[in-house]
NUDOPA-523728 format. One line per 2 residues: number of its first residue (from 1); their letters; for each residue x, y, z of N, C-alpha, C, CB. Coordinates in nm, 3 decimals. Glycine has a CB too. Example, Ala and Ser with C-alpha at 12.3 -4.5 7.8 and 13.67 -1.06 7.14 Angstrom:
BEGIN
1) as) 1.319/-0.569/0.780/1.230/-0.450/0.780/1.320/-0.330/0.780/1.131/-0.447/0.905 ~ 1.285/-0.225/0.708/1.367/-0.106/0.714/1.290/0.003/0.787/1.408/-0.060/0.572
//
This chain:
BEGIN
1) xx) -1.706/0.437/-0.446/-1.797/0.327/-0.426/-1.927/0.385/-0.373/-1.737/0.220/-0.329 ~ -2.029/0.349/-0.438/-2.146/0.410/-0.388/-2.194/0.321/-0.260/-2.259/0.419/-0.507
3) xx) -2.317/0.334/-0.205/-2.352/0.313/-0.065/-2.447/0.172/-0.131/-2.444/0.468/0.033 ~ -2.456/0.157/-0.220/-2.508/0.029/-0.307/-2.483/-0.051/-0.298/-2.504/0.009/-0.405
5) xx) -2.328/0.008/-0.358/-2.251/-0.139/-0.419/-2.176/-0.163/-0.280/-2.120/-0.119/-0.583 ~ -2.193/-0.118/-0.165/-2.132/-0.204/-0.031/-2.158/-0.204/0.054/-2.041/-0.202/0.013
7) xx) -2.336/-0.262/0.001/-2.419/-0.285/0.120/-2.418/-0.367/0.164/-2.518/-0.275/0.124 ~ -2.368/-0.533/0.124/-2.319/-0.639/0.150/-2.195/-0.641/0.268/-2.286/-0.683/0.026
9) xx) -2.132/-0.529/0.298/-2.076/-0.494/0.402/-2.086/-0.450/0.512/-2.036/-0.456/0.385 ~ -2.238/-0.393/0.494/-2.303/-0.356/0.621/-2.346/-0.488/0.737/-2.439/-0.276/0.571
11) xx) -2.360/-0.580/0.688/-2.361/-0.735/0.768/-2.264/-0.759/0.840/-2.361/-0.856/0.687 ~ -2.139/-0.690/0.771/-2.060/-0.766/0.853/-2.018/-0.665/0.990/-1.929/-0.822/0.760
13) xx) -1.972/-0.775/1.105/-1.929/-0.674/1.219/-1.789/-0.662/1.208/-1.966/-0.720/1.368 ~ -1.778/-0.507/1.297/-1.657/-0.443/1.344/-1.612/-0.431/1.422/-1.639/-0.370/1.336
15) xx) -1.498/-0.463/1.499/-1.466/-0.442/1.640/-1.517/-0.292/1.651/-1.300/-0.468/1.681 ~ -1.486/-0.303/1.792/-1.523/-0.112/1.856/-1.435/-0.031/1.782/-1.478/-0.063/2.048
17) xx) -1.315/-0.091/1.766/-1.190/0.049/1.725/-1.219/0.046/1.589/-0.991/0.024/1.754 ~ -1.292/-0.001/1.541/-1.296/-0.002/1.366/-1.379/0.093/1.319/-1.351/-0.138/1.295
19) xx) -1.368/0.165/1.219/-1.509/0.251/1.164/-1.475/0.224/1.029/-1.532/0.436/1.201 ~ -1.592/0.237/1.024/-1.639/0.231/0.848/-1.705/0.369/0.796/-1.775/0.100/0.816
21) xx) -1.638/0.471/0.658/-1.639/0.533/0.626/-1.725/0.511/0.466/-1.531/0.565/0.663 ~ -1.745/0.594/0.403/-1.827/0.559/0.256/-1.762/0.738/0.202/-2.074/0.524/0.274
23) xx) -1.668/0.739/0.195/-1.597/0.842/0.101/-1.450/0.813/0.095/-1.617/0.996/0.151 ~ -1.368/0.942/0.038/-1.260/0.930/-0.025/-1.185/0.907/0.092/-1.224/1.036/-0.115
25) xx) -1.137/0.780/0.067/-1.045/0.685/0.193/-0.938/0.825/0.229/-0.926/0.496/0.110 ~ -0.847/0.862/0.122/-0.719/0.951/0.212/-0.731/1.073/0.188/-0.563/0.924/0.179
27) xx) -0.848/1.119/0.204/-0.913/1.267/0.241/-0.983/1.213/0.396/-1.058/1.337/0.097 ~ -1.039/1.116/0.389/-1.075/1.104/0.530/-0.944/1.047/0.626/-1.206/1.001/0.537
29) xx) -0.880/0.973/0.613/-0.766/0.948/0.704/-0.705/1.107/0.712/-0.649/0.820/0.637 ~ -0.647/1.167/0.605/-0.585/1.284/0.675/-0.660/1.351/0.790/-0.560/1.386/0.577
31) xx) -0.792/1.357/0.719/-0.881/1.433/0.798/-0.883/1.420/0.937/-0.999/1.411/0.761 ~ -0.843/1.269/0.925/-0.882/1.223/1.086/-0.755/1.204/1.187/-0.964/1.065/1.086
33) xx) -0.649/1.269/1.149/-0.512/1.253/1.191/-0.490/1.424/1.263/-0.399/1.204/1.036 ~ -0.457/1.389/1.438/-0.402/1.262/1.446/-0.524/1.168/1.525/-0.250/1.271/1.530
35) xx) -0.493/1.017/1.524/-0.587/0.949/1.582/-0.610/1.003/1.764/-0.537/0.789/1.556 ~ -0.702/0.910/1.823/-0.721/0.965/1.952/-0.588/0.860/2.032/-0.908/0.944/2.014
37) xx) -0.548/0.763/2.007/-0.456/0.676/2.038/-0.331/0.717/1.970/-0.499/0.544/2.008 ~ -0.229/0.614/2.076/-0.082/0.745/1.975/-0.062/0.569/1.886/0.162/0.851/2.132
39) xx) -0.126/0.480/1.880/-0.079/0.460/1.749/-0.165/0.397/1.636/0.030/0.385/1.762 ~ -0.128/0.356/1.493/-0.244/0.377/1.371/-0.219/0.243/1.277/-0.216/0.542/1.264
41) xx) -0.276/0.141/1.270/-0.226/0.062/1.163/-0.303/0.134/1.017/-0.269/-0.112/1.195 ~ -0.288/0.116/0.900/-0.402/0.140/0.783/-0.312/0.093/0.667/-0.466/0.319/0.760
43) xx) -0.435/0.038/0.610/-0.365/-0.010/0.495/-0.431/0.072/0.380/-0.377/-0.174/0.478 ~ -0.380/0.103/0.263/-0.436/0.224/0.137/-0.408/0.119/0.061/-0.353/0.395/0.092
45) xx) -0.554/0.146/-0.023/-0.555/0.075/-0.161/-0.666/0.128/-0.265/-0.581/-0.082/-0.137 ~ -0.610/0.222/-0.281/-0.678/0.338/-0.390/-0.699/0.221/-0.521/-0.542/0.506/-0.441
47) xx) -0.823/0.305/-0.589/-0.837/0.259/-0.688/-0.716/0.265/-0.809/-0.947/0.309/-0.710 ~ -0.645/0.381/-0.782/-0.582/0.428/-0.870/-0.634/0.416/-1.009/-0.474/0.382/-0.855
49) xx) -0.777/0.475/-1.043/-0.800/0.495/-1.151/-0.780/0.645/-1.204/-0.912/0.445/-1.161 ~ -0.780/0.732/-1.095/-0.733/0.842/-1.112/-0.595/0.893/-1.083/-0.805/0.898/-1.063
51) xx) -0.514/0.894/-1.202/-0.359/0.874/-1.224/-0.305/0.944/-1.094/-0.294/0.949/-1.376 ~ -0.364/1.051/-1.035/-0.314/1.150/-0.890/-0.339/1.087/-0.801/-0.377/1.288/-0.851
53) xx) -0.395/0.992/-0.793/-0.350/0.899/-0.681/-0.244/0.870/-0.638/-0.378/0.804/-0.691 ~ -0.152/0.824/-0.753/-0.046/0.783/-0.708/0.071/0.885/-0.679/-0.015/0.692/-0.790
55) xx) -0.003/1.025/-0.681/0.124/1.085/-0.578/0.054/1.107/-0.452/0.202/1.244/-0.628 ~ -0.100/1.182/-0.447/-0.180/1.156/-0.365/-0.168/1.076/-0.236/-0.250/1.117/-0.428
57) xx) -0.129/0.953/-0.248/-0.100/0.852/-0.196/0.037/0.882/-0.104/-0.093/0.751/-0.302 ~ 0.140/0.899/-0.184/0.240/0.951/-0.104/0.255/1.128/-0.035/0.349/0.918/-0.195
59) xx) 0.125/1.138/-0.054/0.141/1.330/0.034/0.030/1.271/0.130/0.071/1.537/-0.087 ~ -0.033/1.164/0.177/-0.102/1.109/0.255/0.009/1.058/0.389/-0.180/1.001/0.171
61) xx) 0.077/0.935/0.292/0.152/0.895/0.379/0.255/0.995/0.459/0.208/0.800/0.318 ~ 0.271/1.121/0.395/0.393/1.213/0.469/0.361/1.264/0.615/0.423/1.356/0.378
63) xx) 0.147/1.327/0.564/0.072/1.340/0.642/0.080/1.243/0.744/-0.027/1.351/0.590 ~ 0.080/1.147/0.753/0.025/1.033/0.828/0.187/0.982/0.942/-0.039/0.889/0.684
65) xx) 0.305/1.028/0.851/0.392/0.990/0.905/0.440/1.114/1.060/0.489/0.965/0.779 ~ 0.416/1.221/1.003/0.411/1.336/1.066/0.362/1.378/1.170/0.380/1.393/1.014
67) xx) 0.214/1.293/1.182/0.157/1.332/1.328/0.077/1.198/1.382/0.042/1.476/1.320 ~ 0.143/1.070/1.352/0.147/0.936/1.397/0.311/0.868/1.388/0.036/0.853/1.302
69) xx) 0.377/0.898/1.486/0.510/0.880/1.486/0.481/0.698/1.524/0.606/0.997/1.608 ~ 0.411/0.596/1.569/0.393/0.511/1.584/0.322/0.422/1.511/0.378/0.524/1.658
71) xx) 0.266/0.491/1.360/0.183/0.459/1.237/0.227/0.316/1.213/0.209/0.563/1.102 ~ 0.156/0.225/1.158/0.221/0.131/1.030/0.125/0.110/0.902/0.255/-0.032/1.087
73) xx) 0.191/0.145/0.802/0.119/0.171/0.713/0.139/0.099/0.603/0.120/0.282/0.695 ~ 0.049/0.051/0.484/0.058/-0.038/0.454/0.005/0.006/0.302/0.005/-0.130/0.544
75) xx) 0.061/0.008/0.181/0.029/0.052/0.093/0.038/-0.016/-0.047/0.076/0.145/0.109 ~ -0.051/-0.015/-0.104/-0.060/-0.148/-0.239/-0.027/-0.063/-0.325/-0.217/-0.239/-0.289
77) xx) 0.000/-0.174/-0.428/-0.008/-0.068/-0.563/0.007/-0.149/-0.677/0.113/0.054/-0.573 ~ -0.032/-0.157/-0.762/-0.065/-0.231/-0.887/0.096/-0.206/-1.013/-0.242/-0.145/-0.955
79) xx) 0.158/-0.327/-1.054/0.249/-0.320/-1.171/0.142/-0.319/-1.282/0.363/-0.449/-1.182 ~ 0.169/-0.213/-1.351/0.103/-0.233/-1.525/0.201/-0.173/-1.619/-0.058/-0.142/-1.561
81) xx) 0.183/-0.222/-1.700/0.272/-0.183/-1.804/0.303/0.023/-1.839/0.189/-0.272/-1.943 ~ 0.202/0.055/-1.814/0.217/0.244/-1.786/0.339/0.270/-1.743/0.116/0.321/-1.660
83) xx) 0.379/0.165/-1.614/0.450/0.269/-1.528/0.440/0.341/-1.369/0.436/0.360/-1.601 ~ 0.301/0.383/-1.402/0.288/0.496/-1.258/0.280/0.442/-1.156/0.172/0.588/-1.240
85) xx) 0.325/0.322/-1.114/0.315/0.298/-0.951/0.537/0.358/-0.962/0.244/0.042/-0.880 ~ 0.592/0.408/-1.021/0.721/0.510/-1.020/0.657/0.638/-0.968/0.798/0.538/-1.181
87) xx) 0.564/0.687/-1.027/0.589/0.802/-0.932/0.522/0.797/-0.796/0.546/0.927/-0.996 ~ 0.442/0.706/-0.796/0.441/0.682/-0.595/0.558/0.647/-0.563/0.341/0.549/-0.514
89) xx) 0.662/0.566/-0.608/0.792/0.519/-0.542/0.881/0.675/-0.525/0.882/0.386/-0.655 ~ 0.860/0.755/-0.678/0.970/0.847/-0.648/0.923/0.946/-0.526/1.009/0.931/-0.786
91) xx) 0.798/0.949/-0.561/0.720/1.065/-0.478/0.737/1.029/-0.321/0.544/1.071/-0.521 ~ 0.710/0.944/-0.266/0.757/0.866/-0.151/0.910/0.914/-0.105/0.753/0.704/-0.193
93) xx) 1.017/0.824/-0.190/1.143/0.882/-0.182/1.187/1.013/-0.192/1.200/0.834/-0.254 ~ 1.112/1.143/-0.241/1.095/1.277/-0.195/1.053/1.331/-0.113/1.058/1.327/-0.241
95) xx) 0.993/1.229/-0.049/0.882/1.336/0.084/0.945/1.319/0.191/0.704/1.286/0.129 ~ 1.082/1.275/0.208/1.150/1.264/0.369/1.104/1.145/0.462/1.107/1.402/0.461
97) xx) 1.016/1.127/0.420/0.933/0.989/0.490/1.053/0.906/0.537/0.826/0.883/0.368 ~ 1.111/0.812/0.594/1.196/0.743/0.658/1.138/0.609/0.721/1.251/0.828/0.750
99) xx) 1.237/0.499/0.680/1.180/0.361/0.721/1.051/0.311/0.614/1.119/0.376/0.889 ~ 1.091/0.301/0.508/0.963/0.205/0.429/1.031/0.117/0.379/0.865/0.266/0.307
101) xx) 0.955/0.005/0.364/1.019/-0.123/0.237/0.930/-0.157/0.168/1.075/-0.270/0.282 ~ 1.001/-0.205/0.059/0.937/-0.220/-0.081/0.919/-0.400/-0.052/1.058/-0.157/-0.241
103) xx) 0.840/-0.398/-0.154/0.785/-0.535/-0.209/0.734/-0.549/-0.334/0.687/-0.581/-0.137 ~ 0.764/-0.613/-0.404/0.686/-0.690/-0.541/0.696/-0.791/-0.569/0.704/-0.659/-0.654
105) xx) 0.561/-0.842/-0.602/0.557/-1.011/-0.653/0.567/-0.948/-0.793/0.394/-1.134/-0.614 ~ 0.599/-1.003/-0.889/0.595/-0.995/-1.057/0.555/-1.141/-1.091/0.759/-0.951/-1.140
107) xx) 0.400/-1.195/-1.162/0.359/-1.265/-1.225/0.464/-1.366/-1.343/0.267/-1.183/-1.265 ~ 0.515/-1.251/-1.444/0.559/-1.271/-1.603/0.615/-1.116/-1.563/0.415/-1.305/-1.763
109) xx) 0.747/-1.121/-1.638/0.795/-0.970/-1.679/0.690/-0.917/-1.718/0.902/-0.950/-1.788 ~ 0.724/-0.772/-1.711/0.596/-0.698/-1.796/0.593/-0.686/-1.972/0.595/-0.532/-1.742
111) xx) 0.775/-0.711/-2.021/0.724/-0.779/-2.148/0.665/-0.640/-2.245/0.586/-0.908/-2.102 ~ 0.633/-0.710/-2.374/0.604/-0.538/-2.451/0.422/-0.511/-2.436/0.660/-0.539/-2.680
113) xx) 0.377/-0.592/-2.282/0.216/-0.551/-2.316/0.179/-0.401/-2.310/0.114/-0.620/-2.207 ~ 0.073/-0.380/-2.302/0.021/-0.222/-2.346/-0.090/-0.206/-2.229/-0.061/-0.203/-2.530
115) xx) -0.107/-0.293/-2.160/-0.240/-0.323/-1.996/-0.228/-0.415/-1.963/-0.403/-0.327/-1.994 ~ -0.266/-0.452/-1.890/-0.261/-0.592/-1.790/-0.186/-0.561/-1.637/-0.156/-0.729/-1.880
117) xx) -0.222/-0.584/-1.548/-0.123/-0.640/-1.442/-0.019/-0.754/-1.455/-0.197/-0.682/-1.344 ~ 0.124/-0.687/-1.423/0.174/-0.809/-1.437/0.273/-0.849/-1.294/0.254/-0.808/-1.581
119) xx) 0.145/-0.795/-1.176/0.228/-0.809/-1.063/0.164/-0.689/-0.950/0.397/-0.785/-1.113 ~ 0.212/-0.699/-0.886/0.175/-0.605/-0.719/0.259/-0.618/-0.633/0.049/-0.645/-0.628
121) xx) 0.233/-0.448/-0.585/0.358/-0.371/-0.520/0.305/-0.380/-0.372/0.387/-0.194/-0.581 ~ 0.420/-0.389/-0.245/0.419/-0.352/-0.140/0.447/-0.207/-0.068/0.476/-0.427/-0.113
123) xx) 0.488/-0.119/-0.032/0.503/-0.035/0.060/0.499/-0.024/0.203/0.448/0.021/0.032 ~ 0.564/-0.092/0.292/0.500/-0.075/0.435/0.618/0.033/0.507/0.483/-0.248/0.528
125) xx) 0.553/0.149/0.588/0.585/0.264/0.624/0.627/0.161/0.762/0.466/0.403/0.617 ~ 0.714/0.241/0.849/0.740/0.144/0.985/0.695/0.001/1.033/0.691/0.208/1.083
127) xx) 0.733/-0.093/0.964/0.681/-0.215/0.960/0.775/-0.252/1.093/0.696/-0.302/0.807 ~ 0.658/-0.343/1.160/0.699/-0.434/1.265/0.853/-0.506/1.279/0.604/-0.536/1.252
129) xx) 0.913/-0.446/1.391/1.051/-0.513/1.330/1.041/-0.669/1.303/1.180/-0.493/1.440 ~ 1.134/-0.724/1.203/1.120/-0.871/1.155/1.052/-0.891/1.019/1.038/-0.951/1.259
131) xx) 0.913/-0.820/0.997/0.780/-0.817/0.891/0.838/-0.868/0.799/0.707/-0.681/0.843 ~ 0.933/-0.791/0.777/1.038/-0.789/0.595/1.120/-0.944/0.590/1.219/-0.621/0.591
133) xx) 1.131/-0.978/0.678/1.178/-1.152/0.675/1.066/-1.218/0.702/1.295/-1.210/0.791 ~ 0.985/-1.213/0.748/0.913/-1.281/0.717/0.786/-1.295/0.629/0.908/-1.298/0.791
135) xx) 0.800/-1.176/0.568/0.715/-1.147/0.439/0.813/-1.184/0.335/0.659/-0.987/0.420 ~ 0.929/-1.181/0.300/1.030/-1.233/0.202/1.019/-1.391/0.237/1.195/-1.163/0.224
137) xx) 1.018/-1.445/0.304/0.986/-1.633/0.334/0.878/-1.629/0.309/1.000/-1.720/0.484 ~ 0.783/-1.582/0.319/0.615/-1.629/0.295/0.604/-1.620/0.162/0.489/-1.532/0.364
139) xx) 0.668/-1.496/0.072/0.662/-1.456/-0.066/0.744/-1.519/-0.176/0.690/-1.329/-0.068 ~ 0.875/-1.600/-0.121/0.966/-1.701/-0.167/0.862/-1.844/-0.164/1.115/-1.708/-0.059
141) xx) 0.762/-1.856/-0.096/0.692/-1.980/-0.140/0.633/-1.959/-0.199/0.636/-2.053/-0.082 ~ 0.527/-1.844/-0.177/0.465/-1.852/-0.315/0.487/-1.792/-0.478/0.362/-1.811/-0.285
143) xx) 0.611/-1.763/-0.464/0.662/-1.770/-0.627/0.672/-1.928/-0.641/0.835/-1.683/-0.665 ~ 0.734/-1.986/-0.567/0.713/-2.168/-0.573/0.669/-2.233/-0.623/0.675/-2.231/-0.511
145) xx) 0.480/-2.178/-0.520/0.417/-2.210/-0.602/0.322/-2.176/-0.709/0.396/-2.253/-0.560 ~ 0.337/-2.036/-0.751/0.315/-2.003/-0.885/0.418/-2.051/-1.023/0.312/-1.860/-0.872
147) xx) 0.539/-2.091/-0.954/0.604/-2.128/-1.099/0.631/-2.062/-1.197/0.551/-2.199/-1.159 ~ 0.659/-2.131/-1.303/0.702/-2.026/-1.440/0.777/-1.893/-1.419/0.568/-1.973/-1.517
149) xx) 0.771/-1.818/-1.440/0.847/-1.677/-1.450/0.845/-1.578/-1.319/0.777/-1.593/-1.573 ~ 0.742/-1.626/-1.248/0.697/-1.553/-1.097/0.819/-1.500/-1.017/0.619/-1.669/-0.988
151) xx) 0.853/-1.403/-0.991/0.938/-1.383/-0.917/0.901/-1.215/-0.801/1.065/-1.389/-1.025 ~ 0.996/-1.239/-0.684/0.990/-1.180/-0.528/1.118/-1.115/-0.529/0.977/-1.299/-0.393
153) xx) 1.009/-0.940/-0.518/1.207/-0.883/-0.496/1.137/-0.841/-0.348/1.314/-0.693/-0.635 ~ 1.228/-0.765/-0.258/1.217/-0.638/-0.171/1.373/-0.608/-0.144/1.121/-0.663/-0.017
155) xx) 1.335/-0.477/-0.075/1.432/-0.454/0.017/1.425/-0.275/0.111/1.574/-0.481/-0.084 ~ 1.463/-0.206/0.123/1.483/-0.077/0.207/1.434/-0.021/0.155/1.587/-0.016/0.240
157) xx) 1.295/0.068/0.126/1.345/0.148/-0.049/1.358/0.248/0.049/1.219/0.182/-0.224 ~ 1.322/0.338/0.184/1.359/0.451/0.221/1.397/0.350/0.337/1.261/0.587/0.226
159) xx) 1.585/0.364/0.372/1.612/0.320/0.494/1.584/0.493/0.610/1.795/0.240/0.480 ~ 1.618/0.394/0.737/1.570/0.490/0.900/1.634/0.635/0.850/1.674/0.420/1.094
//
């Protein structure tokens, strides 16, 4: 993102503990690990236009898990018909990382399209005990009220 296109962000305020960066989000979080506090919320949401993101992403989080033992981390990721939000899942499930849960809303199956989103992924690294029930009730309504084919999975994907 250039310094252009999010200048409309410069208006807005930040608490004290907040900073605002204008480069590569998880080159600068590693960079900046460990924090000065022992603990870290962050949420990642790469463009993933560059397919190495999505392991990228999970050699971040290993980083992040490693020298923020009190982290919670929070990680998106786009369903498309490709595929590659699998190898953030597998890549994740290789790196020893411990304690994440999965999430996905799915729109419409993904079906024989060739692009499109047909849905979005969760990841949260040490989530707040409870989060996962009550992100599964919040996410059971709104398949509700999206209707039609919409459907809410989760569960452990790396248990403790």
């Amino acid at each position: 993102m250039t310094h252009r296109e999010a200048s409309h962000l410069e208006a807005q305020a930040l608490p004290d503990q907040t900073r605002r960066f204008y480069a590569d989000g998880l080159a600068g979080l590693r960079a900046s690990l460990p924090p000065t506090t022992p603990r870290l919320c962050v949420l990642i949401d790469p463009s993933y236009e560059i397919k190495q993101e999505y392991v990228d992403v999970a050699t971040t989080l290993q980083a992040v898990s490693a020298k923020v033992r009190h982290a919670i981390v929070l990680i998106w990721y786009p369903l498309l018909p490709s595929g590659r939000h699998h190898d953030l899942l597998d890549a994740v499930q290789r790196s020893g990382v411990r304690k994440v849960w999965r999430s996905e809303l799915l729109l419409h199956p993904p079906g024989d399209a060739t692009h499109g989103m047909y849905g979005s992924g969760m990841l949260i690294f040490n989530p707040p005990w409870g989060v996962d029930t009550q992100l599964d009730d919040s996410l059971a309504r709104v398949v509700r009220c999206l209707g039609g084919t919409a459907t809410h999975t989760s569960q452990w994907w790396v248990p403790e």
